[in-house]
C-alpha positions as CSV (number, residue, x, y, z in Angstrom):
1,X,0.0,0.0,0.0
2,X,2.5,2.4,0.1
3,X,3.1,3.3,3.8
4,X,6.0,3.7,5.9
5,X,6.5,1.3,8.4
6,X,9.0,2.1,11.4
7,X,9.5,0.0,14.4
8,X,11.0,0.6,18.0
9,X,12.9,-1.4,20.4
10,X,9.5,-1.4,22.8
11,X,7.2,-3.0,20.2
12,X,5.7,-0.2,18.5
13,X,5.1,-0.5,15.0
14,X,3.3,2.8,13.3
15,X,2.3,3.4,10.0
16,X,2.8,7.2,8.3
17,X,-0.4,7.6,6.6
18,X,-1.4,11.2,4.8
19,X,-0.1,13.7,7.8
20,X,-2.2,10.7,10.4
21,X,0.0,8.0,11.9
22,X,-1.6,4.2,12.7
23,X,0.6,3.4,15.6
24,X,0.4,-0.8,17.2
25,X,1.4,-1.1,20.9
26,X,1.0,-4.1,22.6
27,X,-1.8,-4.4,25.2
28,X,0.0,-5.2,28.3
29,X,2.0,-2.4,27.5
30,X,-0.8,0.2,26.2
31,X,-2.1,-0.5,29.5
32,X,1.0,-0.2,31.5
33,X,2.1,2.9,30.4
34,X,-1.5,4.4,31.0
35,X,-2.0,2.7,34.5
36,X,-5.1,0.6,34.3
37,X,-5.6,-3.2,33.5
38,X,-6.0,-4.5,30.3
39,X,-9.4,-5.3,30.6
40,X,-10.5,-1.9,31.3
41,X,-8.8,-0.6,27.8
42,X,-12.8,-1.4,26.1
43,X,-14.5,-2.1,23.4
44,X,-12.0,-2.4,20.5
45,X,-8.7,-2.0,22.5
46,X,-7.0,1.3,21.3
47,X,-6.7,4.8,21.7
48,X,-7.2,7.8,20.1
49,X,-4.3,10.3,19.8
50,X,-4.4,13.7,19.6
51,X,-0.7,15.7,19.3
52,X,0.0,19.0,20.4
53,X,2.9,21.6,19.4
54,X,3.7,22.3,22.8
55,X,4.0,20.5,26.8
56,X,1.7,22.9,27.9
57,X,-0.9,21.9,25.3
58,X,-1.4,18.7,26.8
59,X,-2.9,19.8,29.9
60,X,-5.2,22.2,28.0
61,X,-6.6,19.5,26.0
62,X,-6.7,17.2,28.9
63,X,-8.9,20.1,31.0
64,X,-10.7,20.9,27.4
65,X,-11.9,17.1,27.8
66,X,-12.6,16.8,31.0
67,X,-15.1,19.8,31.3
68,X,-16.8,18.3,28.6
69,X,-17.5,15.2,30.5
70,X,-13.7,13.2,29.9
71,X,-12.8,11.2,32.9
72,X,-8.8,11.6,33.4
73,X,-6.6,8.3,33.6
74,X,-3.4,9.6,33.5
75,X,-2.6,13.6,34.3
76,X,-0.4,15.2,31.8
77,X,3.3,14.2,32.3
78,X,7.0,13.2,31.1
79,X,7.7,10.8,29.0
80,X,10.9,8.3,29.4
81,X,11.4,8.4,25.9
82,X,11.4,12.4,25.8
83,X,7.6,13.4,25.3
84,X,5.0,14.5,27.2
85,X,1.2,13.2,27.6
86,X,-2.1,12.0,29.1
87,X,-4.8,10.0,28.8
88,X,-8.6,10.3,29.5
89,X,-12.1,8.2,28.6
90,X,-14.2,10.7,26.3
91,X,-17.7,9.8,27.8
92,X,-18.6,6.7,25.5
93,X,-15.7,5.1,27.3
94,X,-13.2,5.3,23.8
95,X,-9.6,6.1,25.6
96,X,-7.8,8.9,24.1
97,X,-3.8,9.7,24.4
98,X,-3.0,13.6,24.1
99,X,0.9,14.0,23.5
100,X,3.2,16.2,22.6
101,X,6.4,14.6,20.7
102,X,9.6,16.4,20.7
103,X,11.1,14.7,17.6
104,X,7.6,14.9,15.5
105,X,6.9,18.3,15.3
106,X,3.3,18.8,13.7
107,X,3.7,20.2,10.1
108,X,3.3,24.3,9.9
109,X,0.6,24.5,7.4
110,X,-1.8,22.0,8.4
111,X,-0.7,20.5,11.7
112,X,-0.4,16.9,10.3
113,X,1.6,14.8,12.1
114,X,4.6,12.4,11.0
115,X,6.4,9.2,13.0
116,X,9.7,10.4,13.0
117,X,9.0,14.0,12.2
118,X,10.4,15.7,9.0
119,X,8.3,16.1,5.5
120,X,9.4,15.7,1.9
């Protein structure tokens, strides 16, 4: 099909798809590194993300959601692999990720969002 595939040393695999990115994590860790159990990731097993220019951004969102009926799971915060994020349940219980990565900064124009960062 076309897309790039890039892989990590922690078992993501992500997929650059027209300024989107389809990112696989394993469960056990999605559900680690948010700090629930696997059973309560829900229906379908993902999350949503939603990437911000900024650190600060990520709390802003995270408040944004949460006054509009978003129940928190994991405050904004640092990243051991040099980002920044959260997580909340948007009120049909689908689990969303807001982050801001360091190395990926959204495009200028549009605010699409590459992987490893850097556009053609």
């Amino acid at each position: 099909m076309g897309w790039v595939r890039v892989e990590t040393d922690d078992g993501v695999v992500a997929y650059d798809l027209l300024g989107q990115t389809l990112g696989l994590y394993p469960l056990d860790m999605l559900a680690k590194d948010i700090g629930i159990d696997v059973a309560d990731l829900g229906t379908g097993r993902s999350t949503l993300g939603y990437n911000c220019r900024e650190n600060a951004d990520v709390a802003a969102v995270l408040a944004a959601a949460e006054k509009a009926g978003a129940r928190i799971l994991k405050p904004a915060t640092d990243v051991f692999w040099g980002g920044h994020h959260g997580c909340f349940a948007d009120p049909d219980g689908h689990i969303w990720e807001v982050a801001h990565n360091p190395f990926s900064p959204l495009r200028k124009e549009d605010g699409a969002f590459r992987w490893n960062g850097g556009y053609d």
